[in-house]
Backbone of each chain as ProteinMPNN parsed JSONL, in Angstrom:
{"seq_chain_A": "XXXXXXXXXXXXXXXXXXXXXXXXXXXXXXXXXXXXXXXXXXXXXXXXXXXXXXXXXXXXXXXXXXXXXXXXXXXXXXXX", "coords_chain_A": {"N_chain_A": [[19.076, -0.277, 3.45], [15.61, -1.003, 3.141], [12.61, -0.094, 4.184], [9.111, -0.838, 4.66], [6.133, 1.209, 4.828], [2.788, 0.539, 5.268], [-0.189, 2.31, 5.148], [-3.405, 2.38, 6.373], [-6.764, 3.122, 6.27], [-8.173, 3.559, 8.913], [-10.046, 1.374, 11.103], [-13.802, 1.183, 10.767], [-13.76, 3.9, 10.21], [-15.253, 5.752, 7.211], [-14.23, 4.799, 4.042], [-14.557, 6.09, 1.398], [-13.254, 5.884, -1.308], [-12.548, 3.179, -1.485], [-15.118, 2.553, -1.77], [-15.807, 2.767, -3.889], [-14.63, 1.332, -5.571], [-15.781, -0.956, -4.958], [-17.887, -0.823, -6.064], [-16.961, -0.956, -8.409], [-15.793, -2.793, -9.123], [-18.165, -4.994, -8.955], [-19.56, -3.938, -11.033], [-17.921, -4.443, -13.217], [-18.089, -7.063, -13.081], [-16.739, -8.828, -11.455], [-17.658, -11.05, -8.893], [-18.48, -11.914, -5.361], [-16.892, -10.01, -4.023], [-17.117, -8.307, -0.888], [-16.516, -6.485, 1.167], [-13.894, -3.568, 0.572], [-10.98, -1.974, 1.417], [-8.92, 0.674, 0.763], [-5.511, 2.092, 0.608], [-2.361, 3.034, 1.464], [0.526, 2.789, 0.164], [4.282, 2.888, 1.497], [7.771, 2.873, -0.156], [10.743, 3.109, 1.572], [14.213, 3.799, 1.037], [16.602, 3.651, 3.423], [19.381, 5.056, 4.789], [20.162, 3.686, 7.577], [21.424, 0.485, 9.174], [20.614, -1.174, 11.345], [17.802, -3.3, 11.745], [16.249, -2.816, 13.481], [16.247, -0.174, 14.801], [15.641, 1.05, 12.599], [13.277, 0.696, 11.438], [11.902, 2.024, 14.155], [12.298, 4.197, 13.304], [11.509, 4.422, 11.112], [8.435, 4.383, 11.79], [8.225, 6.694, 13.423], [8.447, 8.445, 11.252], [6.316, 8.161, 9.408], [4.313, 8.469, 11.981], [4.698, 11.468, 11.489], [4.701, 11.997, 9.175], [3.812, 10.249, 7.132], [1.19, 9.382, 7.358], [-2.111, 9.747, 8.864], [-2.485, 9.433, 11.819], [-4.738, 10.54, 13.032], [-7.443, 9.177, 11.559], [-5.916, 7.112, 10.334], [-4.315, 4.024, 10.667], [-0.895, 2.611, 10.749], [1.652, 0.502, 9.54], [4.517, -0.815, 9.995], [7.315, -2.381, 8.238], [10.441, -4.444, 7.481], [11.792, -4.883, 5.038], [12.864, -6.646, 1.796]], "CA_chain_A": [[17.972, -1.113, 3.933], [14.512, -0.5, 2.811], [11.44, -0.69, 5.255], [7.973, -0.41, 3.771], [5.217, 1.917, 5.825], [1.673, 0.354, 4.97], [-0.945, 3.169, 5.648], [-4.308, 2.351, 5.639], [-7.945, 3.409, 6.835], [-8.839, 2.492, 10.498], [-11.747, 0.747, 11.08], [-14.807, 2.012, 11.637], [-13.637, 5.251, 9.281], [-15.571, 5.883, 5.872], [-13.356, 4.639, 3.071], [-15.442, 6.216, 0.15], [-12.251, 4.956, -2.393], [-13.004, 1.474, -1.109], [-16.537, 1.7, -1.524], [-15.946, 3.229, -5.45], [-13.913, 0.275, -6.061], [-16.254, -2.244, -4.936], [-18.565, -0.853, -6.674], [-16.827, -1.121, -9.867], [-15.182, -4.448, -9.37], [-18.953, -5.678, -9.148], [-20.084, -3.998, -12.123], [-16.909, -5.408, -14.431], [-18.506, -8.966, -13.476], [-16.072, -9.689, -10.858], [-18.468, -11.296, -7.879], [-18.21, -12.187, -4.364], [-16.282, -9.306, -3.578], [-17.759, -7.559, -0.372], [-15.611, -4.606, 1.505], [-12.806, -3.278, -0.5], [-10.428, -1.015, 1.675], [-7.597, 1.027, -0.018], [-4.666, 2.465, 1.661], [-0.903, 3.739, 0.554], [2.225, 2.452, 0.578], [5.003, 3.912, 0.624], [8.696, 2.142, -0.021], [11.656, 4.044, 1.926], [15.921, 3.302, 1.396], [17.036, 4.139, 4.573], [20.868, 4.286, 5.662], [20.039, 2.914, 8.72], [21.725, -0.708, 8.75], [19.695, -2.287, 12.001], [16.832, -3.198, 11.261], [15.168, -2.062, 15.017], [16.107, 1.353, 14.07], [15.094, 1.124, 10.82], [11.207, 0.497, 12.165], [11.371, 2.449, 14.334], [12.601, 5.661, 12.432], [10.18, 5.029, 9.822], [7.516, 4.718, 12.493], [8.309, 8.106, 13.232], [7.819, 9.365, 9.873], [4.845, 7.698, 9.642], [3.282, 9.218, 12.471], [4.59, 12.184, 11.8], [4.099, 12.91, 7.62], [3.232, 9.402, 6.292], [-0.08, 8.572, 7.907], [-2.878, 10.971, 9.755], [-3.024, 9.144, 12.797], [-6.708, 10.564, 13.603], [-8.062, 8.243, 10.818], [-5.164, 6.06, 9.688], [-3.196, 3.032, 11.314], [0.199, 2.1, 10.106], [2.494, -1.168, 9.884], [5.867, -0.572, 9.295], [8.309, -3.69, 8.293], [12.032, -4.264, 7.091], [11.536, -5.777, 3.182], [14.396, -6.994, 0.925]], "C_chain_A": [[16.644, -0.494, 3.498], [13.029, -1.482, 3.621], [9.815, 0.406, 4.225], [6.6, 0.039, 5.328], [3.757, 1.49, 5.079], [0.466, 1.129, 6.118], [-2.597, 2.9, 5.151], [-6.235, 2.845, 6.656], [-8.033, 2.767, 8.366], [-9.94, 2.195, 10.31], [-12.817, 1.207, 11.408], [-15.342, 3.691, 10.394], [-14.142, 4.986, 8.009], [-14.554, 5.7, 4.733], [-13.996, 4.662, 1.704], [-14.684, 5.869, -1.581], [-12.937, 3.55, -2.473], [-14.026, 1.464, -1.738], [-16.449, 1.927, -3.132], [-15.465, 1.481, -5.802], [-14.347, -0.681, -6.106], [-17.079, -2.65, -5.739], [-18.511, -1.306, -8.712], [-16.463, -2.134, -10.237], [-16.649, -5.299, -9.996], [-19.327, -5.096, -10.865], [-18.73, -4.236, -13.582], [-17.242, -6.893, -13.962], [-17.865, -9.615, -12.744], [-16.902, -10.143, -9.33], [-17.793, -11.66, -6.58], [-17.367, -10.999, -3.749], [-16.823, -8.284, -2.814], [-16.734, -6.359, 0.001], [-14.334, -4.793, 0.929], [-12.224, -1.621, 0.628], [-9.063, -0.279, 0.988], [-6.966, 2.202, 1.329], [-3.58, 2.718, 0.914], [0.258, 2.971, 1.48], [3.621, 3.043, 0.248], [6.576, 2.776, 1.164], [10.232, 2.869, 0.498], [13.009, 3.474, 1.931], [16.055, 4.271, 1.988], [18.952, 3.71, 4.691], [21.054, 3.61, 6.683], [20.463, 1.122, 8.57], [21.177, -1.69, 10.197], [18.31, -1.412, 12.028], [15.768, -2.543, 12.521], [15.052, -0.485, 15.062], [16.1, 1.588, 13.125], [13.508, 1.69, 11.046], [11.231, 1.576, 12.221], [11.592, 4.182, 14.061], [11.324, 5.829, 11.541], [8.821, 4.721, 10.589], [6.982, 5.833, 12.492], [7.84, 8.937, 12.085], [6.461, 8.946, 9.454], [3.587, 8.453, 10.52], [3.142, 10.726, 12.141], [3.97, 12.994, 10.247], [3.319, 11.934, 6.84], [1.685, 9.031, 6.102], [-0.569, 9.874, 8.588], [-3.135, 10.135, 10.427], [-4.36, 9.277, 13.576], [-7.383, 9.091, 13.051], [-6.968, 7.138, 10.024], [-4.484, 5.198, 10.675], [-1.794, 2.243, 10.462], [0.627, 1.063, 9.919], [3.994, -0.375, 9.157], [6.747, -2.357, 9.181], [9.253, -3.684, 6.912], [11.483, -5.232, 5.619], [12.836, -5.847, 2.172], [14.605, -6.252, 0.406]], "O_chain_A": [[16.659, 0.737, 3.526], [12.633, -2.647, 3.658], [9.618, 1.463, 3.626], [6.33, -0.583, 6.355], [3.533, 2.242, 4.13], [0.223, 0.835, 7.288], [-3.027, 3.096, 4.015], [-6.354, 2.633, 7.863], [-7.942, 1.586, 8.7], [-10.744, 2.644, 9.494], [-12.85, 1.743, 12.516], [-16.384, 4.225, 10.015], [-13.627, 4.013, 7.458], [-13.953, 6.751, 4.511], [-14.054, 3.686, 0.956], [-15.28, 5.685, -2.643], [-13.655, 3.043, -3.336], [-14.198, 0.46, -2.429], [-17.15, 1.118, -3.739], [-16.23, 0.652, -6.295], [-13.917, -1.542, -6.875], [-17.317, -3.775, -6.18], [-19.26, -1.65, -9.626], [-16.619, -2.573, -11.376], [-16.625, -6.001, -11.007], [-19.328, -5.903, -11.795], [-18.979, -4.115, -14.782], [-16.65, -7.838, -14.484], [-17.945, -10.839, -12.839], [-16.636, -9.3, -8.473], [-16.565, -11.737, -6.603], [-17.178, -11.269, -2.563], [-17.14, -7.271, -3.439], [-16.289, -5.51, -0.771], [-13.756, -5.871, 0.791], [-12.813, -0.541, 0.634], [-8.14, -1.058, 0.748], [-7.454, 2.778, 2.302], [-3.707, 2.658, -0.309], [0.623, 2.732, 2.631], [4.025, 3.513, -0.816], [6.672, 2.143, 2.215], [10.914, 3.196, -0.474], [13.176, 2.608, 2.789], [15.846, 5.433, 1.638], [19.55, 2.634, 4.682], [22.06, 2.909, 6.797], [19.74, 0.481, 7.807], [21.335, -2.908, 10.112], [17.87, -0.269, 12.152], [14.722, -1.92, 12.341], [14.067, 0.217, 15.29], [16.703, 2.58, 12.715], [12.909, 2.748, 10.849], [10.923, 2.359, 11.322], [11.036, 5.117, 14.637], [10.529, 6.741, 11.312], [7.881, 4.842, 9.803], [5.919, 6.207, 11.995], [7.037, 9.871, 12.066], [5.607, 9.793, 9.191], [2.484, 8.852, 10.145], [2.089, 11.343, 12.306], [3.239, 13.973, 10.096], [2.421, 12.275, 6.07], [1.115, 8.566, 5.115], [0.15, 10.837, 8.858], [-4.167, 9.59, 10.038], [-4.897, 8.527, 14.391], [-7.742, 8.155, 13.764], [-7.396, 6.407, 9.13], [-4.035, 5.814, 11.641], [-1.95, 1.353, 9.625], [-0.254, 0.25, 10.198], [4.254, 0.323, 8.177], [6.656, -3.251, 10.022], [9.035, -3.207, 5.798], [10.763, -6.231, 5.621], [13.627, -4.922, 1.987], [15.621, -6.251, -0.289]]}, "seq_chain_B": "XXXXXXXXXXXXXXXXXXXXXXXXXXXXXXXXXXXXXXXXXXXXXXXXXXXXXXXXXXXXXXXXXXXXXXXXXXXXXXXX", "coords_chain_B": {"N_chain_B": [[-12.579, -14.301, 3.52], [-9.054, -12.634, 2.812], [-7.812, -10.571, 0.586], [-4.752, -9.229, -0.887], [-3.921, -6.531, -2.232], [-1.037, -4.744, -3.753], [-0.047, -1.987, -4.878], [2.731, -0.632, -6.93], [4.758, 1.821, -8.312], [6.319, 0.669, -11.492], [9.895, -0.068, -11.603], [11.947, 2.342, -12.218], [9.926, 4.399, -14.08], [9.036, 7.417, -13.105], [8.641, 8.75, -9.938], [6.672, 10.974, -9.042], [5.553, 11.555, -6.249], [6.266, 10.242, -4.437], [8.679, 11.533, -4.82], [8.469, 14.225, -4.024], [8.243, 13.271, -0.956], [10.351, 12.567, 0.344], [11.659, 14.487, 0.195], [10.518, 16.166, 1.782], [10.844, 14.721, 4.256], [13.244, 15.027, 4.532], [13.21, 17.786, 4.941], [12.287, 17.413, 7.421], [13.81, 16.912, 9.227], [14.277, 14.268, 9.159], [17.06, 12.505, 8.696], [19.047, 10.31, 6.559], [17.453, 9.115, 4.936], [16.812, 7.766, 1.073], [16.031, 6.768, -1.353], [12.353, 7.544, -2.393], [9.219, 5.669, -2.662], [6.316, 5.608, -3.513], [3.167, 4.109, -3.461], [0.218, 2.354, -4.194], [-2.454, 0.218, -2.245], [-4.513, -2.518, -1.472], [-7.502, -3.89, -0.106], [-9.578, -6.465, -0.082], [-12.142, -8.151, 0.957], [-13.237, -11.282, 0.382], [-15.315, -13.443, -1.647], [-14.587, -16.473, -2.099], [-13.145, -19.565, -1.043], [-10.962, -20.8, -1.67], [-7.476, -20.01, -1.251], [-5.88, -20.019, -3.428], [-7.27, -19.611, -5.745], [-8.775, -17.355, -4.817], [-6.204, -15.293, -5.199], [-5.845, -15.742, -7.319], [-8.087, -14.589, -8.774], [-7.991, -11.717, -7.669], [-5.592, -10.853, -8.982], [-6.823, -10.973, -11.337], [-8.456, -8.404, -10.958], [-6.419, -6.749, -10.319], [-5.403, -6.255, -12.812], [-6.98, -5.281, -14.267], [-8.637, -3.056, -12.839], [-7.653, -2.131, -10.498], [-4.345, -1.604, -10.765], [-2.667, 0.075, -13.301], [-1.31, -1.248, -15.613], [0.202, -0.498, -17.669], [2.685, 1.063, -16.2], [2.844, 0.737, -13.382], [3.918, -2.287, -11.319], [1.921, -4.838, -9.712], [1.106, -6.925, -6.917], [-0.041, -9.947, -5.391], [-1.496, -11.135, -2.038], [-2.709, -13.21, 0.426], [-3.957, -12.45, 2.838], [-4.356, -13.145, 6.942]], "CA_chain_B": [[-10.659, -14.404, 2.961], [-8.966, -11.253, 2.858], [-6.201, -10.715, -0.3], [-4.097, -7.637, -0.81], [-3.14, -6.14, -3.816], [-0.058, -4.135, -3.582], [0.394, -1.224, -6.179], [3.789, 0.306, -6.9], [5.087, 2.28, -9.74], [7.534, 0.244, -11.806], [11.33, 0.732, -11.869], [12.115, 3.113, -13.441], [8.87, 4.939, -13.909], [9.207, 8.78, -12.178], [7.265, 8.981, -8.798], [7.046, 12.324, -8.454], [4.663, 11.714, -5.051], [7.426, 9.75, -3.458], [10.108, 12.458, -4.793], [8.269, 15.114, -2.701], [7.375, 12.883, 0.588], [11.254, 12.398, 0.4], [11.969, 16.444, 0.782], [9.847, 16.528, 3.061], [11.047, 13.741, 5.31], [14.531, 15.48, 4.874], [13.185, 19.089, 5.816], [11.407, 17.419, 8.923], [14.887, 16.549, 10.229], [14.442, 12.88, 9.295], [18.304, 11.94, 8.226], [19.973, 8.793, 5.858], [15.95, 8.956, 3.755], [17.123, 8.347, 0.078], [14.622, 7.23, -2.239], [11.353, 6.464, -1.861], [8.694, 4.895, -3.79], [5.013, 5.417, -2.996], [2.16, 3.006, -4.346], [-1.077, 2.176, -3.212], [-2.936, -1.166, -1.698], [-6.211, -2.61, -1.189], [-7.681, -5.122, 0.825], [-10.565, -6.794, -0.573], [-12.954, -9.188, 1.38], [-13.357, -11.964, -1.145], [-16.18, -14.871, -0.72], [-13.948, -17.174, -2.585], [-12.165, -19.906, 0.036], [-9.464, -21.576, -1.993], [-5.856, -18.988, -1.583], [-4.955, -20.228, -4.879], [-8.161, -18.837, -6.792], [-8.899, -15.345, -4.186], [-4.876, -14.897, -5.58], [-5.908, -15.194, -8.865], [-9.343, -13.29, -8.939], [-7.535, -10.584, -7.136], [-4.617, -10.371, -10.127], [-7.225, -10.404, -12.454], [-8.963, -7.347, -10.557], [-5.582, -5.535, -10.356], [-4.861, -5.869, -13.823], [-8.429, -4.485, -14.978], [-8.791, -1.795, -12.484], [-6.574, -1.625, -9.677], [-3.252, -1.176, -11.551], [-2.43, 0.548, -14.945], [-0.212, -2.603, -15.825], [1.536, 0.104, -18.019], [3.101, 1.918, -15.367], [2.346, -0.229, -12.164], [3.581, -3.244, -10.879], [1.661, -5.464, -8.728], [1.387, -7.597, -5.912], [-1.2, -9.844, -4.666], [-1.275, -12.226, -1.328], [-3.653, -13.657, 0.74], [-3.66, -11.883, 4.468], [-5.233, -13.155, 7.715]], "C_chain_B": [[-10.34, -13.096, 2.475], [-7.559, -11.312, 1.905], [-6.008, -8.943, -0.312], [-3.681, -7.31, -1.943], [-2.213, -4.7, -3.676], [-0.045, -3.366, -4.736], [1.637, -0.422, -6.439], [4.177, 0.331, -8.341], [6.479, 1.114, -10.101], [8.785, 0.751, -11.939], [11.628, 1.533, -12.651], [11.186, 4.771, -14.104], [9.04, 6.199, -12.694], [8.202, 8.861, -11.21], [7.289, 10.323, -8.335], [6.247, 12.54, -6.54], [5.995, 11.446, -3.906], [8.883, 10.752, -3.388], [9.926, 13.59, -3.293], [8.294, 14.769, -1.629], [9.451, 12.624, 0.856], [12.147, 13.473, 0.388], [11.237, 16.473, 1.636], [10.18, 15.756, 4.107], [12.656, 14.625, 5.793], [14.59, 17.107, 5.633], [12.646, 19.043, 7.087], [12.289, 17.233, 9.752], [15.089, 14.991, 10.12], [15.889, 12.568, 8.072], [18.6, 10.26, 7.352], [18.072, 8.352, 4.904], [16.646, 8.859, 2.081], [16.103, 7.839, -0.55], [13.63, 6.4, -2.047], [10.229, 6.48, -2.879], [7.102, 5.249, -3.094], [3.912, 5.038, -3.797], [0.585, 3.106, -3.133], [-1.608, 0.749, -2.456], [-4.482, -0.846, -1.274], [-6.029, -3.919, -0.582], [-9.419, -5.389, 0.436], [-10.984, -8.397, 0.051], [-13.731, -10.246, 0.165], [-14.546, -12.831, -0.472], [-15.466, -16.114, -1.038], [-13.207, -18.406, -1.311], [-10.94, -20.941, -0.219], [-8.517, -20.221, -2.03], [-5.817, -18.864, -2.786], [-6.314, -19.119, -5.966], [-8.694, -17.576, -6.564], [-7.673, -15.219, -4.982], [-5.403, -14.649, -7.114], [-6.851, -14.342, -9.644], [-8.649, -11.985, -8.828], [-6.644, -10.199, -8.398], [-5.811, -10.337, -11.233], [-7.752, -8.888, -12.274], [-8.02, -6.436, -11.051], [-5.307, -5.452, -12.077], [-5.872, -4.93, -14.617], [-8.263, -3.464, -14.413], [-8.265, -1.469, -11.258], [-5.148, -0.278, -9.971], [-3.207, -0.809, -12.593], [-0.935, -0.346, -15.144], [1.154, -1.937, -16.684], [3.106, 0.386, -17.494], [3.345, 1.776, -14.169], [2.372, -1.489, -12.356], [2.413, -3.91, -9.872], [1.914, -6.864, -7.801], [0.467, -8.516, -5.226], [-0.737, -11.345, -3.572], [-2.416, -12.528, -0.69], [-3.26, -13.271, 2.612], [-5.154, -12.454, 5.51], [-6.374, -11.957, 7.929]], "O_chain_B": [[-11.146, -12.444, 1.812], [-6.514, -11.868, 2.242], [-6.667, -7.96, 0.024], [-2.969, -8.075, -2.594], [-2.801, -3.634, -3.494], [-0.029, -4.03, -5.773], [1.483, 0.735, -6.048], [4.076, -0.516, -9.229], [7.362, 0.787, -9.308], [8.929, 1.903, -12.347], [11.542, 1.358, -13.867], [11.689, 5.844, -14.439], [9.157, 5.902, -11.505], [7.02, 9.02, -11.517], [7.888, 10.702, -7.328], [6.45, 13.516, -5.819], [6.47, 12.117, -2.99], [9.76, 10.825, -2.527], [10.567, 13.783, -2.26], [8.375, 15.707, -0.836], [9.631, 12.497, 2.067], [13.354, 13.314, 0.573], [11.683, 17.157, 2.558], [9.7, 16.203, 5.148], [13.085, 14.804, 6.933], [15.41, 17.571, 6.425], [12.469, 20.014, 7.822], [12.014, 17.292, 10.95], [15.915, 14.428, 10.839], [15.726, 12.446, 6.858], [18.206, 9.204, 7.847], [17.822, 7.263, 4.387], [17.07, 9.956, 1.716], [15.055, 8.457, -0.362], [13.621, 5.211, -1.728], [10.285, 7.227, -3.856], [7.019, 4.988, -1.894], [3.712, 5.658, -4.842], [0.198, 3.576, -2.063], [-0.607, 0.179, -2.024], [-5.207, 0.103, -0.977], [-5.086, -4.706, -0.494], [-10.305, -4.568, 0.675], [-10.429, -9.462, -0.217], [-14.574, -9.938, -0.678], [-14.766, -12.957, 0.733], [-15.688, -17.0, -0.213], [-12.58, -17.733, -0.493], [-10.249, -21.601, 0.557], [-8.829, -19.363, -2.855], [-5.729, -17.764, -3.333], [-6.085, -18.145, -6.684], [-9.039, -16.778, -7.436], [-8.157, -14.847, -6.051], [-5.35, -13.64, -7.818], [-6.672, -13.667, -10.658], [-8.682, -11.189, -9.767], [-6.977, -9.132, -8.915], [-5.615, -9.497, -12.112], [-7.584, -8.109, -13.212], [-8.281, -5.556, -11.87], [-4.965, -4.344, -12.487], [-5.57, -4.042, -15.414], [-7.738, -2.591, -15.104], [-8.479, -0.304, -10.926], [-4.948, 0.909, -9.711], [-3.945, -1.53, -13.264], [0.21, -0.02, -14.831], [2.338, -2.273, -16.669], [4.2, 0.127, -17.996], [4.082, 2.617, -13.656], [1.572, -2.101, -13.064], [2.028, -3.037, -9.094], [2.806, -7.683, -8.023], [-0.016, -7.947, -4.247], [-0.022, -12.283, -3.924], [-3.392, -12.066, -1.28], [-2.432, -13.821, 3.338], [-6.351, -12.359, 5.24], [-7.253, -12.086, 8.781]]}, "name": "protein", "num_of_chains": 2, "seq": "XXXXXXXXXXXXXXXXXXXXXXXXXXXXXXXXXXXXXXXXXXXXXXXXXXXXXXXXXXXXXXXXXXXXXXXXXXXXXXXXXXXXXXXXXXXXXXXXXXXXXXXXXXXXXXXXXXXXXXXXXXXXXXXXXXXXXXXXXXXXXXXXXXXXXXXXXXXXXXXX"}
């Protein structure tokens, strides 16, 4: 089974990636594009075959190596 | 309108980031981990308000300077 951990900036927190990115989107000509946050994903095959302990295993790893909980918020979910 | 652009290394393609976070999940005590994949993502506040054309701005973004199209798939959707 493979569950995907999407790690990305909390709100509020300086995302000085983001702000590079926005900056560069605008100057390649691409417009309208105001905040630009970036974040990591990461794709895990798990043996685990239900999916409720799938989560919440890779929760776990999440809080514990995937993500810095001070400044990051997670999502974990089960993906084909 | 808020789209996402998903970055992950293509099949195949050596992740050495994901090799390590995948020793390390196994020396933390986290069991049945086999391989894992780690990519990046963005979330980009568009002004755009048709889906269909944020979707396609956004793939043009990732292909310019998101993703290295070499080496990196992508991904793009349109998130509340």
């Amino acid at each position: 089974m493979k569950v995907q951990v999407r790690v990305m900036p909390k709100a509020g927190i300086l995302d000085p990636q983001g702000k590079a990115i926005a900056g560069a989107l605008a100057r390649l000509g691409f417009e309208g594009v105001g905040d630009v946050r970036a974040g990591k994903v990461f794709r895990l095959d798990v043996a685990e075959t239900d999916p409720a302990k799938a989560k919440e295993a890779a929760a776990r790893m999440a809080g514990t190596l995937l993500a810095n909980p001070v400044i990051e918020d997670y999502e974990v979910e089960v993906v084909p």
